[in-house]
N, C-alpha and C positions, 0 to 999 in steps of 0.2 A: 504494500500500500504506500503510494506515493503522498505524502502531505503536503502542499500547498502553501507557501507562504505568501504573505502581501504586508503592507506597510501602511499602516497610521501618518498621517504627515498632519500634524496642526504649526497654524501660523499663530503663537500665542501671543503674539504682539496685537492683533485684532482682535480678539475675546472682547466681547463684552461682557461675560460675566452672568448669562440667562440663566446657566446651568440645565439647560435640555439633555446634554452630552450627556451630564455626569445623570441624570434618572432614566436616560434609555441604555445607557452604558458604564453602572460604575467598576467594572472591572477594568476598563482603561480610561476612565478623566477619573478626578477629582477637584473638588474647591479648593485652592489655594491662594490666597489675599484677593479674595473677591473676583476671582478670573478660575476660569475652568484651566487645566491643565492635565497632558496627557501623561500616565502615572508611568514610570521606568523607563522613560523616554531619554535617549538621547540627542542630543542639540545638531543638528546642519544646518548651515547659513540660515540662522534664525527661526528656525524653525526648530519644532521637538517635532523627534522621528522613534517609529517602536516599530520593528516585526513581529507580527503573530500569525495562528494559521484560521484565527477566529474570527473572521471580518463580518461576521451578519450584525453583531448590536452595533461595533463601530459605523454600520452602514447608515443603519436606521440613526444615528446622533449626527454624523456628517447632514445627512438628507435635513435632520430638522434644525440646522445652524442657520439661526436669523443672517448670519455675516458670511456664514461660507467660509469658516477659517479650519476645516478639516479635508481633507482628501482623502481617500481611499487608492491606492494600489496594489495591484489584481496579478 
């Protein structure tokens, strides 16, 4: 069985802070000073970046981001 990875990409500089992410998803956001952020994430050019092979709740929290500050890759 071949496992599948993809990548989380949030731009935490645009968070505002709705916290959508973090109730359709808290396995990868949490609240932290009033702005969502992606949990074990590492930093690329400003951005926090995470692989994992679970992308269906990160899918559904990208989809309901007022600002559009997550990506999904597949």
């Amino acid at each position: 069985m071949v496992i599948r990875m993809g990548k989380i990409i949030q731009r935490h500089n645009e968070c505002i802070g709705c916290g959508a992410c973090v109730a359709l998803d808290s396995e990868n956001f949490e609240m932290d000073g009033g702005q969502a952020k992606l949990k074990n994430a590492t930093e690329s050019n400003g951005n926090l970046v995470k692989e994992t092979s679970n992308l269906e709740n990160a899918k559904n929290a990208a989809n309901a981001c007022p600002v559009k500050c997550i990506e999904i890759e597949e």
